[in-house]
C-alpha positions as CSV (number, residue, x, y, z in Angstrom):
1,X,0.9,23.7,-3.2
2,X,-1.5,21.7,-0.8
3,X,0.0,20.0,2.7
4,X,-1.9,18.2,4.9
5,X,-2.6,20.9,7.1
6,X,-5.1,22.2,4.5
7,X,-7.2,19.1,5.4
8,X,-10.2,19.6,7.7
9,X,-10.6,15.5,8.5
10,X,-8.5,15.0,11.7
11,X,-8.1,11.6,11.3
12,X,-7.3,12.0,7.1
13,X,-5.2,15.1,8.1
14,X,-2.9,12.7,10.8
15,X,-2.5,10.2,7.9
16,X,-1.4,12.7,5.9
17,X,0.9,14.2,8.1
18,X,2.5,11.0,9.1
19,X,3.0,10.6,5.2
20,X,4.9,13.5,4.4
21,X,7.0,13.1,7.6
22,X,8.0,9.8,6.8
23,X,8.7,11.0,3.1
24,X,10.9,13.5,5.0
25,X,13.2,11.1,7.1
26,X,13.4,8.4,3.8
27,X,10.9,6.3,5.3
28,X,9.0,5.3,2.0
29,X,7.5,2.0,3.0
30,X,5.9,3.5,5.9
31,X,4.9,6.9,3.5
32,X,3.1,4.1,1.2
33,X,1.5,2.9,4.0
34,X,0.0,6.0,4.9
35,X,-0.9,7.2,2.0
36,X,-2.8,4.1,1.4
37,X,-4.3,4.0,4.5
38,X,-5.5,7.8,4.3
39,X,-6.8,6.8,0.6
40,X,-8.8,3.6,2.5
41,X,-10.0,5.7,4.7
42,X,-11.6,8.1,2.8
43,X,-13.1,5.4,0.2
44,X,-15.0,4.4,3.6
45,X,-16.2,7.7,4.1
46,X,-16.7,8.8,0.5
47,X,-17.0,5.6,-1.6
48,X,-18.4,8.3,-4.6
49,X,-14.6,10.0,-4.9
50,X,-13.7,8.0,-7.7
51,X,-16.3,9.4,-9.8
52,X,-16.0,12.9,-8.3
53,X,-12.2,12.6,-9.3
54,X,-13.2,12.0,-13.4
55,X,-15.3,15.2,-13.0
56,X,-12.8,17.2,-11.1
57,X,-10.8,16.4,-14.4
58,X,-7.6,14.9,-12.4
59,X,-6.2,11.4,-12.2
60,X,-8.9,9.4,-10.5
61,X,-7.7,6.2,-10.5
62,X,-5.2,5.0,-7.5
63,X,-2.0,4.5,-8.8
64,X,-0.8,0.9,-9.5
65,X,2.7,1.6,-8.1
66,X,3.4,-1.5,-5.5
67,X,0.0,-1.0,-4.0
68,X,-3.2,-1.8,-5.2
69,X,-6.4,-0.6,-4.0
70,X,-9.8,-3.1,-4.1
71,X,-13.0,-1.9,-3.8
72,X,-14.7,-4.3,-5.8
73,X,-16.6,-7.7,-4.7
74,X,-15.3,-6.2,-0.7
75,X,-17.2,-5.5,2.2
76,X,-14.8,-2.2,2.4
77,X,-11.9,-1.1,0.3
78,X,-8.6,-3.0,0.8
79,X,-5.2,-2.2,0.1
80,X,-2.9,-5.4,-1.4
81,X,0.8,-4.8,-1.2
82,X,2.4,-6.8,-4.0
83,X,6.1,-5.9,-2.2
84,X,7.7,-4.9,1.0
85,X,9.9,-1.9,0.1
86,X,9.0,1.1,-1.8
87,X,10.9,3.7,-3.6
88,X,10.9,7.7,-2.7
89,X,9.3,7.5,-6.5
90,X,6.0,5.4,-5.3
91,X,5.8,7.0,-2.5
92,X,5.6,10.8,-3.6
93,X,2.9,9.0,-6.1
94,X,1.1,7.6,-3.3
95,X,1.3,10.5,-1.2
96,X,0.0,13.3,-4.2
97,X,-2.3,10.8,-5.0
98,X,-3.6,10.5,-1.5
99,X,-3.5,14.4,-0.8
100,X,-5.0,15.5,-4.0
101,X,-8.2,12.5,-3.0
102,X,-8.6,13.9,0.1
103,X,-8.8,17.9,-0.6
104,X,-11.1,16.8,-3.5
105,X,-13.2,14.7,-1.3
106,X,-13.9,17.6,0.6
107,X,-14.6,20.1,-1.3
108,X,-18.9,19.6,-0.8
């Protein structure tokens, strides 16, 4: 199973990490948060790793769990809460989501 100590990106990696660790204490808003952020952050680096998710054969498009991510008619990618609180549900979803991105993104 992948943790965010398999990811090389520092900055990705301490997203990441932050993630799990507030996943760990029942933090989930602040997981969500992460994740998101670490997802945001790598659309800025990588804005091909939605297509490179549909050949990798996984689930390429961001989850539509509380959070929604907009890359379309946006200078950069933005994340749009549509509520305050999350559940440990959205944000294990968030956080796979976010991990598997990531590990993919790098794979070049």
């Amino acid at each position: 199973m992948a943790k965010p100590s398999d990811v090389k990106h520092e900055a990705l990696r301490d997203l990441l990490t932050a993630a799990h660790e507030a996943l760990r204490r029942g933090d989930y808003t602040q997981s969500v948060r992460h994740s998101t952020e670490a997802v945001r952050q790598l659309l800025l680096l990588k804005p091909e790793i939605v297509a490179k998710r549909a050949q990798a054969g996984g689930r390429y498009l961001p989850p539509n769990v509380g959070a929604r991510l907009v890359t379309e008619n946006v200078s950069e990618p933005q994340v749009i809460f549509d509520r305050e609180k999350f559940t440990l549900s959205e944000a294990l979803t968030w956080y796979e989501y976010a991990l598997e991105s990531v590990l993919i993104g790098e794979l070049e």
